[in-house]
VOGU-3710 file (C-alpha; in Angstrom, 3 decimals, decimal comma):
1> xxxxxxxxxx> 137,647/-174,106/-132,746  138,238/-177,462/-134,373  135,345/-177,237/-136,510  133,476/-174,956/-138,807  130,040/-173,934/-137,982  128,153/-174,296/-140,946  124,467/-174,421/-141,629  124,078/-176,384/-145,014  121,143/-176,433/-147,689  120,590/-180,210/-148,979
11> xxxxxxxxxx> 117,159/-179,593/-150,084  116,685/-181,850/-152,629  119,939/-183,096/-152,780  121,026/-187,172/-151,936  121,983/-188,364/-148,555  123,574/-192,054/-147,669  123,127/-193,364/-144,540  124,556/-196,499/-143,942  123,345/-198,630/-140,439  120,223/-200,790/-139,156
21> xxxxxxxxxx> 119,585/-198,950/-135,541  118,750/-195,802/-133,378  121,781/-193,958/-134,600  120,746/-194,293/-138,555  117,452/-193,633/-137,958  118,081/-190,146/-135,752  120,531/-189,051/-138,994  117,518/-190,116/-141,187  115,410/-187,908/-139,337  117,540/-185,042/-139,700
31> xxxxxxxxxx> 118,470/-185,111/-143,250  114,566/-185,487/-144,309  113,508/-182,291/-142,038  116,022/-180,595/-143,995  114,331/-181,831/-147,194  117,236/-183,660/-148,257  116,493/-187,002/-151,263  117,662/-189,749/-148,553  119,229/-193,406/-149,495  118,961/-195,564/-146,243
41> xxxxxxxxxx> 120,964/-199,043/-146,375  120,925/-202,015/-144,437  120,335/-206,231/-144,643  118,326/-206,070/-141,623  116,638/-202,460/-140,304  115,726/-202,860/-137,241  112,614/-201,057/-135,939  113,175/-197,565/-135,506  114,569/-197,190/-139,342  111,466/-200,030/-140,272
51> xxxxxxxxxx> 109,463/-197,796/-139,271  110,007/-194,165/-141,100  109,767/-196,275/-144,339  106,964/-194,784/-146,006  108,324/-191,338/-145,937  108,566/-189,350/-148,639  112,051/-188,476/-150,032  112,947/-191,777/-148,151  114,426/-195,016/-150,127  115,022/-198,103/-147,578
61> xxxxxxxxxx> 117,191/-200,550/-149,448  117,515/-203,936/-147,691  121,038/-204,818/-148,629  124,367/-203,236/-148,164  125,435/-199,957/-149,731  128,057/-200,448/-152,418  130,465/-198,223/-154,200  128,071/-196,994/-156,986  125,431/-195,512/-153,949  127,229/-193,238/-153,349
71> xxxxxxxxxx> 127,380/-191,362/-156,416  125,998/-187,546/-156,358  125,578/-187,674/-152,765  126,393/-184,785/-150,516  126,641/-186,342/-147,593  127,135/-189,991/-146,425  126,407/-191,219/-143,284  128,266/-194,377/-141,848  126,021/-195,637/-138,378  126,286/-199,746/-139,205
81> xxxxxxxxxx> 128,968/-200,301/-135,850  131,183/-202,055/-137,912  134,316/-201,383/-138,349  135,111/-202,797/-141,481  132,039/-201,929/-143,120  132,508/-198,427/-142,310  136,095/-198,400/-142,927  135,057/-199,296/-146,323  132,368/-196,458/-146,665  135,206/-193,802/-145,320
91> xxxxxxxxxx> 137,283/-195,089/-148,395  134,612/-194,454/-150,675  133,656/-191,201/-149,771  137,427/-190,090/-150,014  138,227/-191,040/-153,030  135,244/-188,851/-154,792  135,223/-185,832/-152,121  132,239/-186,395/-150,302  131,645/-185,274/-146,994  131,526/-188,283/-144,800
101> xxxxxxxxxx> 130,355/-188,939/-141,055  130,800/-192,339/-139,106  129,347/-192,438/-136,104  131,472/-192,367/-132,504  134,862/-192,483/-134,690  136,373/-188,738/-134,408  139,521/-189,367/-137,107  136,481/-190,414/-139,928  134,492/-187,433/-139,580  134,607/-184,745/-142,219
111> xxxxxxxxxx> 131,711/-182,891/-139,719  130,353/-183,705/-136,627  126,304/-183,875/-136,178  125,398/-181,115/-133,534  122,442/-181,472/-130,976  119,509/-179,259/-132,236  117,117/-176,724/-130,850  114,365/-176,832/-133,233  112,324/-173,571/-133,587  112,166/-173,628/-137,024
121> xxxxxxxxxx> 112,737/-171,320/-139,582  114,932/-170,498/-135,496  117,799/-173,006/-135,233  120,152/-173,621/-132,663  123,136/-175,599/-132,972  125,079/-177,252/-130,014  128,247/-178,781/-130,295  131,613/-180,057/-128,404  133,590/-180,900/-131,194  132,990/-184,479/-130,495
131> xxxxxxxxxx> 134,597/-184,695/-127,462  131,855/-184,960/-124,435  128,447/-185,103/-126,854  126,710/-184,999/-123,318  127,244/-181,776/-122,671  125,886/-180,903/-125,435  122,834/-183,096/-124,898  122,450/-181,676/-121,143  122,855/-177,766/-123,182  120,258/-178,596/-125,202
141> xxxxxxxxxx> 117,801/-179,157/-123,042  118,569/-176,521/-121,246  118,125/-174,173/-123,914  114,833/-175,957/-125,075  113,529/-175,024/-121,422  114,353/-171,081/-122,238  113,487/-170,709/-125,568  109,347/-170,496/-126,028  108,238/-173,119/-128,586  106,819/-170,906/-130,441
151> xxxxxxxxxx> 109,925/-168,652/-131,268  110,343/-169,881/-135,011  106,913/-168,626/-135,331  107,917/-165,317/-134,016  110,664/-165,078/-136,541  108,146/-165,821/-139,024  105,984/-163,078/-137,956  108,736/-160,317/-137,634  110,101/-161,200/-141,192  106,985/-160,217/-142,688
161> xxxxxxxxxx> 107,983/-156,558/-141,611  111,352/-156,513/-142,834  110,801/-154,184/-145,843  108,247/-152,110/-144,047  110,666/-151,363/-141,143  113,557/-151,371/-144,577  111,567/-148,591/-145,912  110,888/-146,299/-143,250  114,009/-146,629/-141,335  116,750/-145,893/-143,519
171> xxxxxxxxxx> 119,251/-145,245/-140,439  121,163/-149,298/-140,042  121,819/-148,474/-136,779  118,003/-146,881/-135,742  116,641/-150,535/-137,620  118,813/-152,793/-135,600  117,609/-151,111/-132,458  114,056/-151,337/-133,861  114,249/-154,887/-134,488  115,592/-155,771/-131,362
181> xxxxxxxxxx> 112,895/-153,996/-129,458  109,760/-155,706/-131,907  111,425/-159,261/-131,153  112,196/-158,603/-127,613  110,006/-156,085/-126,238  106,027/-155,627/-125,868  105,294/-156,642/-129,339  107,255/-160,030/-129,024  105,543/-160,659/-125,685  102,094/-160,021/-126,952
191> xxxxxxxxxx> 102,781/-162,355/-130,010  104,174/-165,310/-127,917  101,179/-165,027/-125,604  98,709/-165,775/-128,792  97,870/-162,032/-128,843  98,985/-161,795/-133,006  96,610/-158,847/-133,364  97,702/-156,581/-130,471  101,037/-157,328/-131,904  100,752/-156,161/-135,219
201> xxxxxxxxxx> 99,394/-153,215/-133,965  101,888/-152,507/-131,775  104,536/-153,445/-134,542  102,904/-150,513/-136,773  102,396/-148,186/-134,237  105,832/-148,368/-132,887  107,380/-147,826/-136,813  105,099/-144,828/-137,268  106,608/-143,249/-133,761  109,885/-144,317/-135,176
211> xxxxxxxxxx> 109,544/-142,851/-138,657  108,401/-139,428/-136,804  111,816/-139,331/-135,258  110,587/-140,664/-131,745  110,940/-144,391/-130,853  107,310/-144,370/-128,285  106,950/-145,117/-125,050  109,213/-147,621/-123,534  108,364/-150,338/-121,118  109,276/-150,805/-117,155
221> xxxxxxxxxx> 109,942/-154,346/-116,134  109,458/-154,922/-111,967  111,493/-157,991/-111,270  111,853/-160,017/-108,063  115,453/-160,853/-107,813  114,938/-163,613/-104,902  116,968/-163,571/-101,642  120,595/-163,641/-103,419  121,543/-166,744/-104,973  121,804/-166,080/-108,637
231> xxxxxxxxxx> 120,473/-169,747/-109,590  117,086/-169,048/-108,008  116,400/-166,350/-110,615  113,706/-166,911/-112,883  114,079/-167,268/-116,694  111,574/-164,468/-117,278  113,800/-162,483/-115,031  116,928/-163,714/-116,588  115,165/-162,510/-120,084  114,280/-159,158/-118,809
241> xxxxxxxxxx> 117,724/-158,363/-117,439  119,385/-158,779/-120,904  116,541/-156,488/-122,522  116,880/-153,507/-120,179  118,341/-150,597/-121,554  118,410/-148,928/-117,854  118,004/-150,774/-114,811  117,162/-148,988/-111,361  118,479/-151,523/-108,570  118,464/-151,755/-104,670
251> xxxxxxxxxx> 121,051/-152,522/-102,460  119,400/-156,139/-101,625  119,942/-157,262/-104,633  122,787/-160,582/-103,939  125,991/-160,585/-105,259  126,550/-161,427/-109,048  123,080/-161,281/-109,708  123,597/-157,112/-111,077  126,536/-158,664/-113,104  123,576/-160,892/-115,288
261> xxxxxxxxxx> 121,950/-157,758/-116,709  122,823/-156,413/-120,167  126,370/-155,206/-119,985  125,719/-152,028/-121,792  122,491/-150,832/-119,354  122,813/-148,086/-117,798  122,426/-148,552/-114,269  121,755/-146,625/-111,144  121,444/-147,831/-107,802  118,564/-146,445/-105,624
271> xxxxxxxxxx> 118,806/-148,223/-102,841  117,338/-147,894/-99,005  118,695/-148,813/-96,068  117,064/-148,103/-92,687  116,535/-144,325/-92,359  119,167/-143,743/-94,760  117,095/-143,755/-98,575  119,681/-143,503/-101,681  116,470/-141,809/-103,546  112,961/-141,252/-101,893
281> xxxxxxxxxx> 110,324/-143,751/-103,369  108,637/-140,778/-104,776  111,343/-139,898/-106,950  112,356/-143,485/-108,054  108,688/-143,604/-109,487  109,032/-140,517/-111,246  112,090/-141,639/-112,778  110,739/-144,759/-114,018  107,787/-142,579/-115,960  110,663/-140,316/-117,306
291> xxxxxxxxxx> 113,006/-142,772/-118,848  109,970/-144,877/-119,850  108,689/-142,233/-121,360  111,979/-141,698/-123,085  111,320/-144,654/-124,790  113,694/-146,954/-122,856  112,838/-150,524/-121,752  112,860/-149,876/-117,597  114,469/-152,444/-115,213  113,375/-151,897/-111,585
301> xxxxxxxxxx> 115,498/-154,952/-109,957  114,122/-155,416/-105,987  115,578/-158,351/-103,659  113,442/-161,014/-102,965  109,396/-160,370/-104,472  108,138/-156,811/-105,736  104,866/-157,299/-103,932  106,343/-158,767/-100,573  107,048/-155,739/-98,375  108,856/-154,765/-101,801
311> xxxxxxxxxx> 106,865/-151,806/-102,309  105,839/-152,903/-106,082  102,286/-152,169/-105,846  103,179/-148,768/-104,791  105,207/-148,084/-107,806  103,117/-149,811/-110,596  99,744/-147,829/-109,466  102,012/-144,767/-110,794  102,734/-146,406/-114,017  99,813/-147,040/-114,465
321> xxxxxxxxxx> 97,917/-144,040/-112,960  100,576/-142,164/-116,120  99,805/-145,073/-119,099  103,327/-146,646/-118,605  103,610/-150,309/-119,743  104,889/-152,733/-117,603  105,351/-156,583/-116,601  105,991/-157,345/-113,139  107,873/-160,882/-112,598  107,647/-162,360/-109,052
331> xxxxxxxxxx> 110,814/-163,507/-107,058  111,490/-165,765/-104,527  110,859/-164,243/-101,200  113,125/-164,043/-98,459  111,144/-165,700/-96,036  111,281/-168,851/-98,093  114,310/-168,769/-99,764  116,304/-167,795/-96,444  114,289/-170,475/-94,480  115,152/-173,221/-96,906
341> xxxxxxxxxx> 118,745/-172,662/-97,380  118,851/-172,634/-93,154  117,041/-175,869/-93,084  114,054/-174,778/-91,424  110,297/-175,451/-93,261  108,469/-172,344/-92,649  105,533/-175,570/-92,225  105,058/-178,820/-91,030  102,291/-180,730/-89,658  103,246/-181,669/-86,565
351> xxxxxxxxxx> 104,544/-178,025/-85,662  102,689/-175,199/-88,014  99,801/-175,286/-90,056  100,310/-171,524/-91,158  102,698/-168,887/-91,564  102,402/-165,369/-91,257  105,236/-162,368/-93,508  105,167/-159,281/-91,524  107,422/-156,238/-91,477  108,908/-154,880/-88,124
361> xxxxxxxxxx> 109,161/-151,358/-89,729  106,197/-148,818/-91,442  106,297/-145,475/-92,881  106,787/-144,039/-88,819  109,258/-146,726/-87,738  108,300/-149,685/-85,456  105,142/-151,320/-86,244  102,874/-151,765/-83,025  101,466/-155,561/-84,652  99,306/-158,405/-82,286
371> xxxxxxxxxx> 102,447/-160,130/-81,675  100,671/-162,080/-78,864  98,506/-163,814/-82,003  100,866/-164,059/-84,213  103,333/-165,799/-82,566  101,705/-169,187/-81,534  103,143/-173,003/-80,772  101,102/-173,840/-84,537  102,288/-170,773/-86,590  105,609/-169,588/-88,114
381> xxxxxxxxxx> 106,299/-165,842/-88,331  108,621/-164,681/-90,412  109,724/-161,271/-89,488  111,384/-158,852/-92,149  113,460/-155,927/-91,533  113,833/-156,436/-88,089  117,394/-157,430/-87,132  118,338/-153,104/-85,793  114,649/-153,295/-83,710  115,468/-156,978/-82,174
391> xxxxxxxxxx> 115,560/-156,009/-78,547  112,291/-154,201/-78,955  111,020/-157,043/-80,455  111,819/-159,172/-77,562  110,209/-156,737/-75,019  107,169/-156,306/-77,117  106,424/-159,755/-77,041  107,190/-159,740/-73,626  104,522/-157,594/-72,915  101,921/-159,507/-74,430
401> xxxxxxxxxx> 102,969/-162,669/-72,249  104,406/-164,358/-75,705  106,566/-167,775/-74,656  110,040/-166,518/-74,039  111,424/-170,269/-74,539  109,561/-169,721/-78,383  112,333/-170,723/-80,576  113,805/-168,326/-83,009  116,358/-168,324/-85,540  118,205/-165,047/-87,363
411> xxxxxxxxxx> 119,513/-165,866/-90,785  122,206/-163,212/-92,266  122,544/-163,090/-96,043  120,651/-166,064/-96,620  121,323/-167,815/-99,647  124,310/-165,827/-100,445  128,109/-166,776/-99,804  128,989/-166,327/-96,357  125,481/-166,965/-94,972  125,277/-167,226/-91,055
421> xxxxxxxxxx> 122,490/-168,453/-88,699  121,709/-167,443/-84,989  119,057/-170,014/-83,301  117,834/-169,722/-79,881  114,579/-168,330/-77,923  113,075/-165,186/-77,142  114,779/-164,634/-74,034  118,127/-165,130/-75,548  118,101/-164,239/-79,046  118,988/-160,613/-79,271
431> xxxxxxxxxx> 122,476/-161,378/-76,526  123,339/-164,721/-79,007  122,812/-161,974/-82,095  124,485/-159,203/-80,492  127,328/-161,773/-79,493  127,530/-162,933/-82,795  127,970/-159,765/-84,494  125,126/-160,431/-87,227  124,251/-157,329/-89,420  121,773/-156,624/-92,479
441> xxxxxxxxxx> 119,769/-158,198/-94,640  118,397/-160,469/-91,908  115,597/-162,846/-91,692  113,603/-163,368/-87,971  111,866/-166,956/-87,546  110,105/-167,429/-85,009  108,508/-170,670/-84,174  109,045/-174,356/-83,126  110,109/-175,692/-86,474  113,257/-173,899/-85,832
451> xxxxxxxxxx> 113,763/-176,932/-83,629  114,023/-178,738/-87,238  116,989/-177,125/-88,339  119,770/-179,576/-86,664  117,906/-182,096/-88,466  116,807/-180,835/-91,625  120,181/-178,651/-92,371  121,402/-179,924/-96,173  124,406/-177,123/-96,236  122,621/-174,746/-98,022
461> xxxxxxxxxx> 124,172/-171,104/-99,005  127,410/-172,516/-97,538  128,787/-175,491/-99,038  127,137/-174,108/-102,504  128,687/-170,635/-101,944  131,380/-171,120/-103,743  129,644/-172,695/-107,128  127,701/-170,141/-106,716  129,972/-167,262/-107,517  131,289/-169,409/-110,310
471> xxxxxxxxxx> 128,196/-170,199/-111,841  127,030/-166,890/-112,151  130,311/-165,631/-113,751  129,712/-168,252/-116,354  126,091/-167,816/-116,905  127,157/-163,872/-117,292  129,678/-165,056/-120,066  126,665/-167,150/-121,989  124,444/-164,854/-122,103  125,776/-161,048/-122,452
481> xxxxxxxxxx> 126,166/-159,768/-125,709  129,391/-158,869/-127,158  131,021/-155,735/-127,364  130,149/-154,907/-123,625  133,025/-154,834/-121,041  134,332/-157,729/-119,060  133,527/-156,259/-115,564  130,357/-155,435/-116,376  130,794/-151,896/-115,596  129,307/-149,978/-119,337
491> xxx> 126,893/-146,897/-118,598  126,960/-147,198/-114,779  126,440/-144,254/-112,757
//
């Protein structure tokens, strides 16, 4: 680390800044927001320092600084571009101990000016030592995307708790948990969404269940996890997955995406596979109630969307038929995200005006659908769950007199790293798959803007494959907290 991280308080104190242009005038800025008594010099301001003259705890002196400015301050700010003239200001500032910065010259900075997230009395500093500021700039706009603008109000809010929650949770350990769960659980939520009321209540009502020795009912989060690239997450899902305490996850889910949750959830996969179910979906709902009603904040992590052929609508009526809380956050489905990544629109005008998401496969296996009008020359249909019943596919649509020269494609682990993609026609499909060797998860397109694909393929899921794994490895470094293990393996079962 080649500098010290260190938030200071010149409230009232005297700042120098020494420069006529854009750079000045941002360090202006930033000194007054911090309330600091600031001395701005130049011959000639140009326009963006001309024009925050007027504000208070601002001086604008129209001439150069000399030695005798400088007196008192606690910082000093050199932004003129000239090298003598700040040369000059560096000698000043060393010879009486003040902390000096001159702008884009490393070896005469005492401390480097950081890019800001601003959610005051929430700060966030972002810095690369001087060495690539643009980083920093492209990390800060990143992280004003995540955080909700009005998260320094939330801070606000919580703090007027703090000796409430002090004085009826003596236990450190029981209060850190509790404050975690009132800025990132229900409470939180409801306060962000303008609900101040419901969240004050559920603030108070929470510490009463908490001073009884309980910590209430918990919270189940259903979150679509998309087709398998970590990057199309959400960042509501993202935010859920490193508040879970438990997280109940099926086998869809894509590779590195289970490595983004909180390291120290507890985790337990409940996967299904065709005719071969890890836990009935009767007993994963049950669970859910149980551990929500344990007072644990729920994860139920499903590939692709919860309410696409997801079954999410059949667990949620059971939360809510038993007075669980819960959120549900929608993925990207697998009929889009697999069809994008393979090059093929799922609609275009001059080959489908609609598209229709069914599922080969009910509660009593093969789904007897009107193939014969779903599959037209002006409609895609996107088939899930089909790849094991292909051949019976085929003959079904057979039987209805459906097009055997309709054009199909069968994408396998779309999205993911080593993605692969079948295309031909009804009549030869299920040999080219069989040939091929392709196995689950696999999407079934069937329609003529398959014919798009040679044209319309941009590489996706394969060239990306391999920045894919690497992202997600980082993004898992950003954003777990510490103490939980490397491999992301704490409270598995």
């Amino acid at each position: 680390m080649d500098f010290l991280p260190v938030f200071l308080d010149i409230r009232g104190r005297r700042v120098v800044v020494d420069g006529p242009g854009t750079a000045a005038a941002r360090r202006i800025e930033r000194a007054l927001d911090a309330g600091a008594e600031v001395h701005a010099f130049d011959p000639e301001p140009e326009e963006e320092v001309e024009a925050l003259e007027g504000r208070t705890r601002l001086t604008l002196h129209r001439r150069l600084p000399e030695e005798a400015d400088i007196e008192g301050a606690v910082l000093v700010y050199g932004a003129s571009e000239d090298p003598a003239r700040d040369a000059r200001l560096w000698e000043w500032t060393r010879a009486r101990g003040i902390l000096c910065n001159i702008a884009d010259v490393n070896e005469m900075c005492d401390f480097i000016t950081p890019s800001i997230v601003d959610r005051s009395p929430v700060t966030v500093a972002i810095s690369t030592g001087g060495a690539a500021p643009v980083i920093a700039r492209i990390l800060r706009a990143r992280l004003e995307a995540t955080l909700p603008a009005a998260f320094g109000r939330l801070a606000e809010f919580a703090g007027g708790f703090r000796e409430l929650i002090a004085a009826k949770i003596r236990d450190g350990r029981a209060r850190r948990h509790f404050w975690e769960r009132l800025i990132d659980g229900p409470a939180g939520d409801a306060f962000l969404a303008g609900r101040v009321d419901e969240a004050r209540a559920r603030v108070l009502a929470d510490l009463e269940a908490e001073a009884a020795g309980g910590s209430g009912v918990g919270e189940v989060y259903l979150v679509g996890a998309g087709p398998g690239d970590p990057d199309l997450l959400t960042f509501r899902a993202l935010r859920l997955m490193q508040r879970a305490d438990v997280v109940l996850y099926d086998r869809l889910i894509g590779e590195g995406i289970l490595g983004l949750v909180r390291r120290d959830a507890e985790r337990i996969h409940v996967g299904k596979a065709a005719r071969r179910h890890t836990m009935p979906q009767e007993e994963i709902s049950r669970l859910m109630v149980r551990l929500a009603r344990e007072g644990k904040r729920v994860l139920r992590l499903k590939g692709g969307d919860p309410f696409i052929f997801g079954r999410g609508g059949e667990e949620i009526e059971v939360l809510a038929e038993e007075g669980i809380p819960f959120q549900v956050v929608p993925g990207i489905t697998a009929a889009s995200g697999c069809a994008t990544y393979a090059g093929i629109p799922l609609t275009h005008r001059d080959h489908a005006h609609s598209v229709s998401f069914v599922t080969a496969h009910g509660r009593d296996g093969l789904l007897d659908l009107d193939w014969e009008h779903l599959i037209r020359p002006d409609q895609t249909l996107a088939i899930y769950m089909g790849l094991s019943s292909l051949p019976a596919l085929v003959e079904a649509f057979a039987r209805r007199g459906v097009d055997r020269s309709m054009p199909v494609a069968v994408i396998e682990k779309g999205t993911r790293p080593g993605q692969r993609i079948v295309t031909g026609t009804l009549g030869d499909i299920a040999g080219k798959v069989e040939a091929e060797g392709l196995g689950s998860p696999a999407m079934i397109i069937v329609g003529t803007v398959v014919t798009l694909r040679d044209k319309l393929d941009w590489g996706g899921g394969v060239e990306g494959a391999h920045a894919m794994g690497l992202a997600a490895e980082r993004v898992k470094e950003i954003i777990a907290p510490a103490g939980g293990k490397a491999d992301g393996t704490t409270g598995t079962r």
